[in-house]
DSSP file (Angstrom, degrees, kcal/mol; ACC not computed):
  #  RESIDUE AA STRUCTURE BP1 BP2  ACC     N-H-->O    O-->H-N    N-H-->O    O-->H-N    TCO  KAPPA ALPHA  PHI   PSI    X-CA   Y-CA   Z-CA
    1    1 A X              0   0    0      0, 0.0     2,-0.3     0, 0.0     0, 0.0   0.000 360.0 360.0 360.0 130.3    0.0    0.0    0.0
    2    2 A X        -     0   0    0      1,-0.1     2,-0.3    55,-0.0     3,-0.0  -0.460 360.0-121.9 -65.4 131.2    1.2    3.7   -0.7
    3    3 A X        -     0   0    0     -2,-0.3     3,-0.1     3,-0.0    -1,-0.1  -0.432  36.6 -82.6 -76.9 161.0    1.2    6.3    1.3
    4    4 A X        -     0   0    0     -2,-0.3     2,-0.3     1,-0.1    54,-0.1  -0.210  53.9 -89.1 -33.4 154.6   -0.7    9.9    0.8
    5    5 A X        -     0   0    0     22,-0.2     2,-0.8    52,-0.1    52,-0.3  -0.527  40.9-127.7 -12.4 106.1    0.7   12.5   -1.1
    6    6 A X    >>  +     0   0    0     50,-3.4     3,-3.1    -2,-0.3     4,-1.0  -0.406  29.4 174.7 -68.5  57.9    2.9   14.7    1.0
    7    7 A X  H 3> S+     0   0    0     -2,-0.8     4,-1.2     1,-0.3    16,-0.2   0.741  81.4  54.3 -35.5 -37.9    2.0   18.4    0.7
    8    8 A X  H 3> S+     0   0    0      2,-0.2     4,-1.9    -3,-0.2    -1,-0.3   0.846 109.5  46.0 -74.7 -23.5    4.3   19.5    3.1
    9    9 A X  H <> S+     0   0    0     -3,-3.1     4,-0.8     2,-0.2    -2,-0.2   0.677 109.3  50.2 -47.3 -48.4    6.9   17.9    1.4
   10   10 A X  H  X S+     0   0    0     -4,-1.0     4,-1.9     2,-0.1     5,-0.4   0.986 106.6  69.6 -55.2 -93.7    5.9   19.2   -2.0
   11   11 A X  H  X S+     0   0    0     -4,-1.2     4,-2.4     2,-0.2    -2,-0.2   0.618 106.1  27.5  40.9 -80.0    5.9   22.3    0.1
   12   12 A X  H >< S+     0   0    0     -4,-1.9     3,-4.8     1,-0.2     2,-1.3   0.541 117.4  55.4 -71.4-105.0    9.9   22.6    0.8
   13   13 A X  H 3X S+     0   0    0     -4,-0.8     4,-1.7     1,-0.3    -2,-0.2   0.322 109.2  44.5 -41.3 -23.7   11.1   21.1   -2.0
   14   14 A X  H 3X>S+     0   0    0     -4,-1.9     5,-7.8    -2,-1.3     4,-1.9   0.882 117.5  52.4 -70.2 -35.5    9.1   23.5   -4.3
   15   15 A X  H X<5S+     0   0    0     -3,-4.8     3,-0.8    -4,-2.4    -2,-0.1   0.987 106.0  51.5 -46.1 -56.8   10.6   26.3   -1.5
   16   16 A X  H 345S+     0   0    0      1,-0.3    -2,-0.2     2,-0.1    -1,-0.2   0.897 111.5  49.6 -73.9 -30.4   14.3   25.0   -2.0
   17   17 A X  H 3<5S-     0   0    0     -4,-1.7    -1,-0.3     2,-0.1    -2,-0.2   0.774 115.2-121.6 -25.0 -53.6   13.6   25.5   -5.9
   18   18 A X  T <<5 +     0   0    0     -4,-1.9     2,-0.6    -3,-0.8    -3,-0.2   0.658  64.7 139.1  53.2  68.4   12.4   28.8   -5.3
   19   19 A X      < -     0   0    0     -5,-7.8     2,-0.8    19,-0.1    -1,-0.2  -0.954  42.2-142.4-125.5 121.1    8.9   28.6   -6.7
   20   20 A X        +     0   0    0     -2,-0.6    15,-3.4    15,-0.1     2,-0.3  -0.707  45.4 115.2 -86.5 109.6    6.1   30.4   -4.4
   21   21 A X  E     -A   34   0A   0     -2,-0.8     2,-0.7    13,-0.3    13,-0.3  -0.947  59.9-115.1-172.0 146.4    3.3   29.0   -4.2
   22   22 A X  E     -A   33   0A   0     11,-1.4    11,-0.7    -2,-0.3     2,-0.5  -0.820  32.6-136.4-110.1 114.9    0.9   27.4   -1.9
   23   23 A X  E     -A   32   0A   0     -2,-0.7     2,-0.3   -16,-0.2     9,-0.2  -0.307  16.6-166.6 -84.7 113.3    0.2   23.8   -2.5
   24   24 A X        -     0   0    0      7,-3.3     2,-0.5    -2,-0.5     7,-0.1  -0.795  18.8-129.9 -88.2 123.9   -3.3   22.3   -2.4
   25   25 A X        +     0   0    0     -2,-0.3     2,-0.3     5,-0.1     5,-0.2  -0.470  29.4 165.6 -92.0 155.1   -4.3   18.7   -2.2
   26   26 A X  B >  S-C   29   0B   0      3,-1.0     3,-1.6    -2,-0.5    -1,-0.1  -0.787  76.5 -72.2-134.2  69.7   -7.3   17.2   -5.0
   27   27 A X  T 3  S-     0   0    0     -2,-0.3    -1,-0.4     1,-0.3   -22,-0.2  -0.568 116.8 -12.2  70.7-137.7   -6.4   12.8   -4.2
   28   28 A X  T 3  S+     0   0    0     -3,-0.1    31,-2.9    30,-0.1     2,-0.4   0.001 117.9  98.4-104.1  27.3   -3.4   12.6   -5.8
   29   29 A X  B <   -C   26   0B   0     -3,-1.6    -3,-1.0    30,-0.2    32,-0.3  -0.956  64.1-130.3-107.7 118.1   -3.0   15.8   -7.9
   30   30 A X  E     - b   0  61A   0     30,-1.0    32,-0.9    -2,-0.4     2,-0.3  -0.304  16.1-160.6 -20.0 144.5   -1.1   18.9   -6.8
   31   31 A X  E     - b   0  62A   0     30,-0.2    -7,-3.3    -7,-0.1     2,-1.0  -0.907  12.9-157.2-110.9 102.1   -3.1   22.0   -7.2
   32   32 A X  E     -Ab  23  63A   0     30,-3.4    32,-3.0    -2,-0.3     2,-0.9  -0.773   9.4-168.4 -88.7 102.9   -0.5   24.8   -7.2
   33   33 A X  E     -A   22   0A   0     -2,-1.0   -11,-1.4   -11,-0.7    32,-0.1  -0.699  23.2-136.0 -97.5  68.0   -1.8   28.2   -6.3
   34   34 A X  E     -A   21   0A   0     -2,-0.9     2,-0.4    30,-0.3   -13,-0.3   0.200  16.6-143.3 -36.8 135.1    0.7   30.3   -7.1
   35   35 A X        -     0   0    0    -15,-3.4     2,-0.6     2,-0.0     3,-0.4  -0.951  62.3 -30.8-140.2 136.9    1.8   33.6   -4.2
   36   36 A X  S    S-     0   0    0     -2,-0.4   -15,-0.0     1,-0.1    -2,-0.0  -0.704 125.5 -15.5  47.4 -70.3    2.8   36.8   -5.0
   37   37 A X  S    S+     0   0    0     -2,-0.6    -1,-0.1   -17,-0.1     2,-0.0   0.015  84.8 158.7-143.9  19.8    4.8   37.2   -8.8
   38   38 A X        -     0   0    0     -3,-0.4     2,-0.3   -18,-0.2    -4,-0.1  -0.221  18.3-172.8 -29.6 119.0    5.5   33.5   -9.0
   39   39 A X        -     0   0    0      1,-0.1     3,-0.1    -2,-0.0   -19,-0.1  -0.965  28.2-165.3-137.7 154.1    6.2   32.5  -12.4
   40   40 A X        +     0   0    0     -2,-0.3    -1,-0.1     1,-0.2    -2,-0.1   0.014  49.5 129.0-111.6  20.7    6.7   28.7  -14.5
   41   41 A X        +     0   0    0      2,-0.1    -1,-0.2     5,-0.1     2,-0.0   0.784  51.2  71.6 -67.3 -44.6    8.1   30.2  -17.5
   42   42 A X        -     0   0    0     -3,-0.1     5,-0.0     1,-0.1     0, 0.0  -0.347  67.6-150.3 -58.6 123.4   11.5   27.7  -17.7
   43   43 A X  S    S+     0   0    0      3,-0.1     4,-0.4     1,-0.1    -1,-0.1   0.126  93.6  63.9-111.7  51.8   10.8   24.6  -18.6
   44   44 A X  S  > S+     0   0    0      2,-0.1     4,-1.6     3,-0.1     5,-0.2   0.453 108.4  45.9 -77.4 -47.1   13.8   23.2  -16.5
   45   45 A X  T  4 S+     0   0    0      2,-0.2     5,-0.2     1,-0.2    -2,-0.1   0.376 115.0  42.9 -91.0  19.4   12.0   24.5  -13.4
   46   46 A X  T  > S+     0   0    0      3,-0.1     4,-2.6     2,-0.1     5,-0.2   0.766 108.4  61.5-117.3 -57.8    8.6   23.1  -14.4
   47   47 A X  H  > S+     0   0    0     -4,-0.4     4,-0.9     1,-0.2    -2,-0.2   0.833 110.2  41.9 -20.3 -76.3   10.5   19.8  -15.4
   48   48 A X  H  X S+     0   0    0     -4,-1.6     4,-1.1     2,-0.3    -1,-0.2   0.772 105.1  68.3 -88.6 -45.1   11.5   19.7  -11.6
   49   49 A X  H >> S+     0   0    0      1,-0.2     4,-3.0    -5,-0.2     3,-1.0   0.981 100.5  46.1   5.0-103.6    8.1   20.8  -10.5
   50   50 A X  H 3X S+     0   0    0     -4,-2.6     4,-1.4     1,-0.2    -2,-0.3   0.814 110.5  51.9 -43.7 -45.8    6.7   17.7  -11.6
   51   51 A X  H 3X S+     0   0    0     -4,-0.9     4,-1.5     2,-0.2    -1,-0.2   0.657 105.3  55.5 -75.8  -3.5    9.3   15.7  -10.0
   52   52 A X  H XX S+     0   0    0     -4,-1.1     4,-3.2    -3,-1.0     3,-1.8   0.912 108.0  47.6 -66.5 -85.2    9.0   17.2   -6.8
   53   53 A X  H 3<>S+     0   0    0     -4,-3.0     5,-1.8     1,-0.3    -2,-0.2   0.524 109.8  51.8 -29.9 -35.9    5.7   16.4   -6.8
   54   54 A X  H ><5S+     0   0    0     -4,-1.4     3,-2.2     3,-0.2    -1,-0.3   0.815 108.9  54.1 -43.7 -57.9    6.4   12.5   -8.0
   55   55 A X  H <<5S+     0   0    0     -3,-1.8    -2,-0.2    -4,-1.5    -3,-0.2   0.702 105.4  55.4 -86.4  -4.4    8.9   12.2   -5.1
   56   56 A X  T 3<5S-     0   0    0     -4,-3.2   -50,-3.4     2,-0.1    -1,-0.3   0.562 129.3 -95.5-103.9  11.8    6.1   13.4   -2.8
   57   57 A X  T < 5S+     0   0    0     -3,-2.2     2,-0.3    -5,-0.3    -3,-0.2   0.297  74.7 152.8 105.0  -0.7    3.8   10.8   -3.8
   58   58 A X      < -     0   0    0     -5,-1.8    -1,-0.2    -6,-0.2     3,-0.2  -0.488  37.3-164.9 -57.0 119.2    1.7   13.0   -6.7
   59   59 A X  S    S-     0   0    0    -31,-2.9     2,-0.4    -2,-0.3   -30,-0.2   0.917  73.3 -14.6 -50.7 -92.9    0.1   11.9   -9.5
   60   60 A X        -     0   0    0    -32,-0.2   -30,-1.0   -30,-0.1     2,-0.4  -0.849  55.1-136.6 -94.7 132.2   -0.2   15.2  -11.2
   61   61 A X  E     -b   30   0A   0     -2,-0.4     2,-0.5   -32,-0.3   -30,-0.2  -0.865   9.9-163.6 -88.4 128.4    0.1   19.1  -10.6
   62   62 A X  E     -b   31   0A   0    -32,-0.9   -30,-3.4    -2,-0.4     2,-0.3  -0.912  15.3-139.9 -88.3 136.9   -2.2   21.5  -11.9
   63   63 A X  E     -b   32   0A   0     -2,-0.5     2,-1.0   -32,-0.2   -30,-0.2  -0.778  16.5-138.3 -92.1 136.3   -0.9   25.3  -11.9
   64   64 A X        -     0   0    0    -32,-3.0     2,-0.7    -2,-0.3   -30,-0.3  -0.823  18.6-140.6-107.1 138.2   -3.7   27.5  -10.8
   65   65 A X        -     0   0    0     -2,-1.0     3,-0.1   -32,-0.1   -32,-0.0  -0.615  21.0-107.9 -96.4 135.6   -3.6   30.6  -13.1
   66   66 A X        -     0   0    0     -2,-0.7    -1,-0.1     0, 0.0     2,-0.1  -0.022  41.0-100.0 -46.6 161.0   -4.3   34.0  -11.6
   67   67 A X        +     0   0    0      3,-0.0     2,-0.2     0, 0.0     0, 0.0  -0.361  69.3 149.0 -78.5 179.6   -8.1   35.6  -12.8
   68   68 A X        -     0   0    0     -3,-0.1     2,-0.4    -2,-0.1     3,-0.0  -0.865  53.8 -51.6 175.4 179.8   -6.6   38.0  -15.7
   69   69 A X        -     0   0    0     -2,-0.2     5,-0.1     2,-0.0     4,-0.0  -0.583  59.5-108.9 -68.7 127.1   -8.3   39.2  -19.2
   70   70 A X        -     0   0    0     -2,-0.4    -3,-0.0     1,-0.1    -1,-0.0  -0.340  21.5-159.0 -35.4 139.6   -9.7   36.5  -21.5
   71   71 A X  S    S+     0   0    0      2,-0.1     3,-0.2    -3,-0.0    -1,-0.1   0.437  89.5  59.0-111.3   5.7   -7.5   36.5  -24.2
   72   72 A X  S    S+     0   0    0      1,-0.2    -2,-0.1     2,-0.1    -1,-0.0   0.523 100.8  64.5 -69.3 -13.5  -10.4   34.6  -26.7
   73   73 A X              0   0    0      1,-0.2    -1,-0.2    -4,-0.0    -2,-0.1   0.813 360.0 360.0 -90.4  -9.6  -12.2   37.7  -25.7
   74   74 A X              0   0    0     -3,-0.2    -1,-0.2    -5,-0.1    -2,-0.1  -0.010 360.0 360.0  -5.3 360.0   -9.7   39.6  -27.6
């Protein structure tokens, strides 16, 4: 049997990375809520994201994206 997902875990390692953001558990999916001007742009550091998350017993992350302008409303 597996254990849970570790959110605190997720938690530092995302820290020692230096991606802000506050991690929410969904089951086994990450929900990343990004805090203050946190940004994924690199996808070296998004790539390591995701393995963070892996080694803390996460299926998948979702990023939640700040509310902003539609850009289909454009």
């Amino acid at each position: 049997m597996s254990s849970p997902p570790d959110a605190s875990a997720l938690a530092r390692a995302l820290e020692a990375l230096g991606v802000a953001c506050e991690v929410r558990v969904e089951g086994a999916l990450a929900l990343l809520v990004p805090t203050g001007s946190a940004a994924f742009p690199d996808p070296v550091t998004r790539r390591r994201i995701v393995e963070a998350a892996r080694d803390a017993g996460f299926a998948s992350v979702s990023l939640e994206l700040p509310d902003g302008p539609d850009p289909a409303a454009g």
